[in-house]
N, C-alpha and C positions, 0 to 999 in steps of 0.2 A: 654690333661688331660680328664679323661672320665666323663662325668655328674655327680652328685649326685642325687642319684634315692629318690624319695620322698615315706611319708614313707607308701603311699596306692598304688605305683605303682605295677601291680601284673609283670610287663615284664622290672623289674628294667635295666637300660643299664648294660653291663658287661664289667668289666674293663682286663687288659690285665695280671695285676697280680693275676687274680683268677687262684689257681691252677688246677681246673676241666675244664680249657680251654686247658689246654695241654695232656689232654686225650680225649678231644670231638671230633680231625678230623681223627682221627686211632684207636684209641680204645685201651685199656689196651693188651698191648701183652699176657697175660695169660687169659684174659679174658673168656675162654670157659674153663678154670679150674676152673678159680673161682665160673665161675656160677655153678657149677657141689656141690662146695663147700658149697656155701651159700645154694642150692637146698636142700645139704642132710638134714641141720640144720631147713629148713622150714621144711623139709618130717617129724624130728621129732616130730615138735610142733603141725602139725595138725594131726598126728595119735594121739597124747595125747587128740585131741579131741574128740574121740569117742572109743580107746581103754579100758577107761573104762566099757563101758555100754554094754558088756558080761559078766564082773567082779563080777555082782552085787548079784549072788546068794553066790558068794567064800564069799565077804565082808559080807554079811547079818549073815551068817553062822560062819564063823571064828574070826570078830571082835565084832561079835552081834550088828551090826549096823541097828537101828529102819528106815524106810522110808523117814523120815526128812532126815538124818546122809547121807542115800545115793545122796538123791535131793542135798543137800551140797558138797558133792564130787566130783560130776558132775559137779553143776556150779559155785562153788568158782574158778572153773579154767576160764571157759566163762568169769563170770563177772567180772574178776580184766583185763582179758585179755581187750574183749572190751571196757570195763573203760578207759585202758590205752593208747590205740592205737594210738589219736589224742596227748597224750606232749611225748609218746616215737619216736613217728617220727618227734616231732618239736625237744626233747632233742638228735636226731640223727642228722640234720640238724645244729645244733648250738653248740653240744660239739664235733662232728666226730660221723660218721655211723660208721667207724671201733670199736671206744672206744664203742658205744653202741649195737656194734656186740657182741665183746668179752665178755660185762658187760652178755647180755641176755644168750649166752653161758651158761658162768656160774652160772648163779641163775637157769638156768634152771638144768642146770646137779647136782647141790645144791640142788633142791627142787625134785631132780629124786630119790637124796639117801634116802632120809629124808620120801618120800611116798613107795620107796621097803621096808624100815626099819621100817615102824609104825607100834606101837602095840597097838592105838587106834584108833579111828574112828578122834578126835579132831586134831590129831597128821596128817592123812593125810586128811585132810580141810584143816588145814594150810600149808603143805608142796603142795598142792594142787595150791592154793592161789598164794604161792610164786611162784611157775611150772608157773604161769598164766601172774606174773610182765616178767618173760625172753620172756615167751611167744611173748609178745605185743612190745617186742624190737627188736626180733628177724622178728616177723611177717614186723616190717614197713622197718628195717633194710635190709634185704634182698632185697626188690624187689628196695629199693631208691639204694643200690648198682650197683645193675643192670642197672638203670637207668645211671651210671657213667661212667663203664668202658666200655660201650657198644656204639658205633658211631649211631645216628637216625636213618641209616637206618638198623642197625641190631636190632633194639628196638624192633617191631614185634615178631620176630622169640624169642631173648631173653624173653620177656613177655609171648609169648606164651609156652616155657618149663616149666618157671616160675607156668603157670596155668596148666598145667597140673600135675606139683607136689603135686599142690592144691588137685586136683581132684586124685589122686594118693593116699594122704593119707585120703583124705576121705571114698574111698573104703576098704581100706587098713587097717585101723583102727581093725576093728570087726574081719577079717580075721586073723591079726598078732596075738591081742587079744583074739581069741579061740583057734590059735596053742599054743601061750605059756600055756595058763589057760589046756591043755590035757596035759600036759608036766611037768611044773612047778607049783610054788606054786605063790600069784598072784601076790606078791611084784617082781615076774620075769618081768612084763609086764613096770613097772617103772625103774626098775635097768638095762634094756636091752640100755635106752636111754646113760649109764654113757658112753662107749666105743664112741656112734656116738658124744655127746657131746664133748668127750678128742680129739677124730679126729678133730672134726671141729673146735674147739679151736688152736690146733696147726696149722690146714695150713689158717684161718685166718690171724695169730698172722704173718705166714710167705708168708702168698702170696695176701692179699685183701689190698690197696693204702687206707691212712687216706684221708678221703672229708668230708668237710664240708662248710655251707655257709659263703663266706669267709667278707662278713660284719658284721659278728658277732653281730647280733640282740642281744636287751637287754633280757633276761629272762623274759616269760611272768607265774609269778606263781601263779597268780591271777588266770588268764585264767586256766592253768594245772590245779588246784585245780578244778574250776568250771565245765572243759568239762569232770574229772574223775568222778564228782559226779552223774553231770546229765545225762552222756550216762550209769554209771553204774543202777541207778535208774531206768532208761527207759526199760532196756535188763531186768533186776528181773522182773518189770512190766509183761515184755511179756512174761516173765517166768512161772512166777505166776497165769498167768488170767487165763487158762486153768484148772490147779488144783484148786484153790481157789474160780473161782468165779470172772469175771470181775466186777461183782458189791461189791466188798468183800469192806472191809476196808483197808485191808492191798493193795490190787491192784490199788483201786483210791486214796488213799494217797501215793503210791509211786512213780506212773506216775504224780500226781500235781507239785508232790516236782521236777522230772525230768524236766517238762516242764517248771517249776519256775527257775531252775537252768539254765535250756538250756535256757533260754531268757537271764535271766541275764550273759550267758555267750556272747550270740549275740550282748547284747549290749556292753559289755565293750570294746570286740575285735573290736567295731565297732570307739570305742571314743580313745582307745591306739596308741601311731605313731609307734610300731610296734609290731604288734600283733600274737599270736601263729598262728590265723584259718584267713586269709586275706578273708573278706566278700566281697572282690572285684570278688575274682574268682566266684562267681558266678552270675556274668554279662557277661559270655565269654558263649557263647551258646553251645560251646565242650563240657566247664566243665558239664554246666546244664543239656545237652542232653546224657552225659553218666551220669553223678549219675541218674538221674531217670529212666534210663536204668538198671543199675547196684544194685538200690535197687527191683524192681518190678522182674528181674531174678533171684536173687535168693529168692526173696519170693514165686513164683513160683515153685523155684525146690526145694529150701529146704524144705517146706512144703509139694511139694507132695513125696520127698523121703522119708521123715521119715514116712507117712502116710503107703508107699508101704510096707516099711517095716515091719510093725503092719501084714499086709495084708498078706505075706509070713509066717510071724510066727504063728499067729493067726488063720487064715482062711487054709491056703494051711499047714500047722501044719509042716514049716520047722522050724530046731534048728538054732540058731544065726550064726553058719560059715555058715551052709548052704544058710541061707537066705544073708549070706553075697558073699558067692561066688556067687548068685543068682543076685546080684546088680552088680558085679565087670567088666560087658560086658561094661558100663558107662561109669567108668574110663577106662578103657585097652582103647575104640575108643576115647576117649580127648588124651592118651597119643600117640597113635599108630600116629594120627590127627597132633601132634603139635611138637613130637623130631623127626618126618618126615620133619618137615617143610613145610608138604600141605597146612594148613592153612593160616600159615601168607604168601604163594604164592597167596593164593583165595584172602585174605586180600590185600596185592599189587596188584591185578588185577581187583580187583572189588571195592577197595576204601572202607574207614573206615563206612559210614551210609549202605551202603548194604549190609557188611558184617554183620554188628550187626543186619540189620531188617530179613537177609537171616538164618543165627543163632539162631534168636528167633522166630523166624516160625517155623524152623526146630524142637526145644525146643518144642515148641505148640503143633505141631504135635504128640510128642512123649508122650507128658502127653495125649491129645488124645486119643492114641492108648492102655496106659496105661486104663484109661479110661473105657473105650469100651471092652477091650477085656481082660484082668486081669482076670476076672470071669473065663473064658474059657479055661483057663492052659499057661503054661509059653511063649508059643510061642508070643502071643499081647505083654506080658510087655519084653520078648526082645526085640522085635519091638522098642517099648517105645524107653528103654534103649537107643538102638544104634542112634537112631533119637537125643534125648535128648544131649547122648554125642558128636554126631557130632555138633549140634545147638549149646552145650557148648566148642567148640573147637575150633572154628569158632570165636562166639560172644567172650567169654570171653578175651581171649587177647586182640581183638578189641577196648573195652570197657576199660579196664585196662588203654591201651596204650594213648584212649583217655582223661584220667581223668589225667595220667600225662604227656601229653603234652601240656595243658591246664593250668599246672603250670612252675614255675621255675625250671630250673635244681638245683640250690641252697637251693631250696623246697622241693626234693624231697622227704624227710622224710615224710613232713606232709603230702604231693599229697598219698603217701605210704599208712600212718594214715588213710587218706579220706576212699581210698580204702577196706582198711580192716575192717574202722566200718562200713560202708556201707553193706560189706557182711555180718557183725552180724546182723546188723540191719533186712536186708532183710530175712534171715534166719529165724531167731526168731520171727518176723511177720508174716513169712509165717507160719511155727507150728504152732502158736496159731490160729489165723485166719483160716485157710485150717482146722484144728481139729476142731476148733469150729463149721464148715460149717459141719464136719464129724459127730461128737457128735449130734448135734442139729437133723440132719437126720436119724439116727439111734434110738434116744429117740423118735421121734414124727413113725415110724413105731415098735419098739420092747415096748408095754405098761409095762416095766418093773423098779423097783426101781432105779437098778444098771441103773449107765449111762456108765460104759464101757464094752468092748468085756470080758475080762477076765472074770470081776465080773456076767456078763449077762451070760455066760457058763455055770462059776459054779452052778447058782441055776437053770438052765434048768434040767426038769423033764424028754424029752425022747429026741429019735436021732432027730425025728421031731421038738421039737422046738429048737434044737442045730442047727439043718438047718436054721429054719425062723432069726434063728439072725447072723447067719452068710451070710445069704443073705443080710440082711438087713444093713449089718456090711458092706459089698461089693455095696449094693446103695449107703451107705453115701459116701464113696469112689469114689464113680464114680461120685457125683456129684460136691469131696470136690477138684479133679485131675480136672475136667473142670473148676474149677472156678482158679485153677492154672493156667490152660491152657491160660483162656481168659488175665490175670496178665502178662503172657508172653509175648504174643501178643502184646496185649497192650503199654508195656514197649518197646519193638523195634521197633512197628511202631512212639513210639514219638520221643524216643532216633535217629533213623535213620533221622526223619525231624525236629531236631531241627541241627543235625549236619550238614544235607545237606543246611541248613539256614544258618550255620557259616562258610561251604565251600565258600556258592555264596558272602556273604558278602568279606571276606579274598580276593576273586578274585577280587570283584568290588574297595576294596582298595587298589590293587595291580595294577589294571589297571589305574585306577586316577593317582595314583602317577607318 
């Protein structure tokens, strides 16, 4: 009869009636359909994250939406999403990943009709909003699936297609979003989602196996409530600082309330016998060495991509596809990188801490390059690019792979959760911070009112001092990319040595025994 796992064990014993043991030493026979399957439904949700923001002259224009109305649009989808992430990968783990596949499906293909069809500003915030709850089911649901029908050693390789969908629809985003917007009218770029929704609904419903944790944990909704509030408060915060003013009122009473929240979420989970967020897994030096891996990369890259992008529209005077097919060299080398399989082969050959230190060198490098030669015409920032998305094709599976192996297979939802707030978190830290580095350098060389590139344009009196701020726009950048760069850096060499600390240990306990 198999133990009873106590209720802070994070490596609970596994008993022989779990049904996810009858899929763990062959793998789900359809398995590479599936993944193909859950992939498309990810490609959706993350191109909603950025196909709005070429939208935004249609929307300003045709719904008379004021600059608030748009900043809502934007990120009522972010922050319900990242809110949610941490109890939609616990309520996928504890009611079924399937049932919280199909659920995010459809609220998402729900909240697709409802923002192609508004004819207010109000109307799609909220249809927005709700796009943001499928989202965050969809986003943890997905990769803990993967984690299921897939055998350990094809984890790698599954994780790494997994990210480069990632990386797929974040290029992809603005490009989809400027074809439709030349084409159609802009509620096309929302209604486009109903067809991939109906598809991935049906061959879920017919080909993805129900898993779930089969101890069936008590409901934690104390926790759910607390970890929606505090990460939601946290992501506005870092929202926020940039436009408002980190000293504002609205900025340090949102982040207090976050941090007040987020403690008190620490502790409850900490005193509960069984808890949504197990405080234990972060004694296992995998877990630890890839989250602070996995927060510092993409605060790194997220940060200096949005920056670059400013940089190509701004400075280099491209329009938004263009500056988007301008970024897209990125993604193509993550994808070309990782549905090759090159990667996760360098990954089995070189072992999990060198591939992520080897990765985010690589990364370094490419902000670098960016860097340094950006000024000088597009040749430097493909440089960048391609370095970057090798470093990201590389690391990020790596990193993924190690954050959920780190937990339970019966966890997988929440390992999932971890995952994905981690990458808002890093994201959104990086913009603000990496901009502020940019802002700050640009205002102490340009002695002018305006503190952005736009604003600083328009009242420039001749070509010359249109030049001195656009130089000056291209310092702050080059200093705001190295201070990414060092972020990157940084984050692999710790992530690589705390994990090759939990290699040698794993060994010396395996030889003892």
């Amino acid at each position: 009869m198999p133990s009873k796992p106590t209720p802070h064990d994070p490596h609970p014993p596994r008993g022989p009636q779990d049904p996810e043991d009858s899929l763990a030493p062959q793998g789900h026979p359809q398995r590479w359909l599936i993944l193909g399957v859950i992939c498309l439904a990810q490609l959706t949700v993350l191109l909603d994250n950025t196909v709005l923001n070429v939208a935004i002259p249609s929307l300003t224009r045709e719904l008379g939406a004021a600059t608030s109305d748009i900043q809502w649009m934007i990120n009522a989808y972010s922050l319900v999403q990242s809110g949610l992430l941490l109890t939609a990968g616990s309520a996928a783990d504890r009611y079924g990943r399937k049932k919280m596949l199909i659920t995010g499906l459809a609220l998402f293909g729900a909240g697709s009709l409802v923002a192609g069809l508004a004819d207010s500003t109000g109307q799609l915030i909220a249809a927005r909003a709700g796009m943001g709850v499928g989202g965050a089911l969809l986003l943890t649901t997905t990769l803990a699936v993967a984690m299921q029908i897939f055998t350990p050693d094809e984890h790698p390789k599954a994780i790494g297609i997994w990210s480069a969908v990632n990386a797929l629809g974040f290029a992809a985003g603005p490009l989809l979003g400027g074809f439709m917007l030349n084409h159609f009218w802009w509620g096309a770029i929302f209604l486009l989602n109903l067809p991939v929704a109906a598809l991935g609904l049906a061959a879920v419903v017919a080909l993805v196996p129900e898993s779930k944790n089969p101890r069936g944990d008590r409901p934690d909704a104390l926790g759910a409530l607390l970890s929606t509030i505090g990460m939601t408060a946290l992501v506005y915060a870092i929202i926020s600082g940039p436009e408002h003013g980190w000293t504002s009122g609205r900025v340090l009473v949102t982040a207090g309330v976050a941090l007040v929240v987020l403690a008190a979420f620490a502790y409850w989970e900490s005193r509960i016998p069984y808890p949504m967020l197990d405080l234990h897994f972060f004694r296992d030096r995998r877990f630890t060495g890839a989250v602070a891996g996995a927060v510092l990369i993409t605060f790194g890259m997220g940060g200096a991509l949005f920056l670059l992008t400013q940089h190509l529209q701004f400075v280099l005077g491209y329009g938004p596809l263009e500056a988007g097919l301008r970024t897209a060299p990125l993604a193509l080398s993550v994808v070309a990188l990782n549905f090759s399989g090159l990667s996760a082969k360098w990954t089995a050959r070189l072992g999990t801490p060198v591939s992520i230190a080897l990765g985010m060198v690589l990364m370094s490098a490419g902000l670098v390059s960016i860097a340094r030669l950006a000024a000088h015409g597009y040749g430097g920032t493909l440089l960048g690019l391609l370095l970057i998305g090798a470093g990201c094709a590389v690391a990020n599976p790596a990193m993924a792979h190690a954050i959920m192996s780190a937990i339970p297979r019966e966890k997988a939802g929440v390992g999932a959760g971890i995952n994905g707030t981690l990458a808002e978190f890093g994201s959104g830290l990086g913009v603000a911070v990496l901009g502020a580095v940019l802002n700050s350098r640009f205002v102490a060389l340009i002695p002018v009112a305006a503190n952005s590139l736009p604003a600083a344009l328009a009242s420039a009196g001749s070509d010359e001092e249109r030049g001195r701020i656009t130089d000056a726009f291209s310092s702050g950048l080059e200093t705001s990319q190295l201070v990414g760069a060092v972020a990157v850096l940084l984050g692999g060499l710790l992530a690589a040595a705390l994990l090759r600390r939990a290699e040698r240990a794993d060994s010396a306990v395996a030889v003892s025994a």
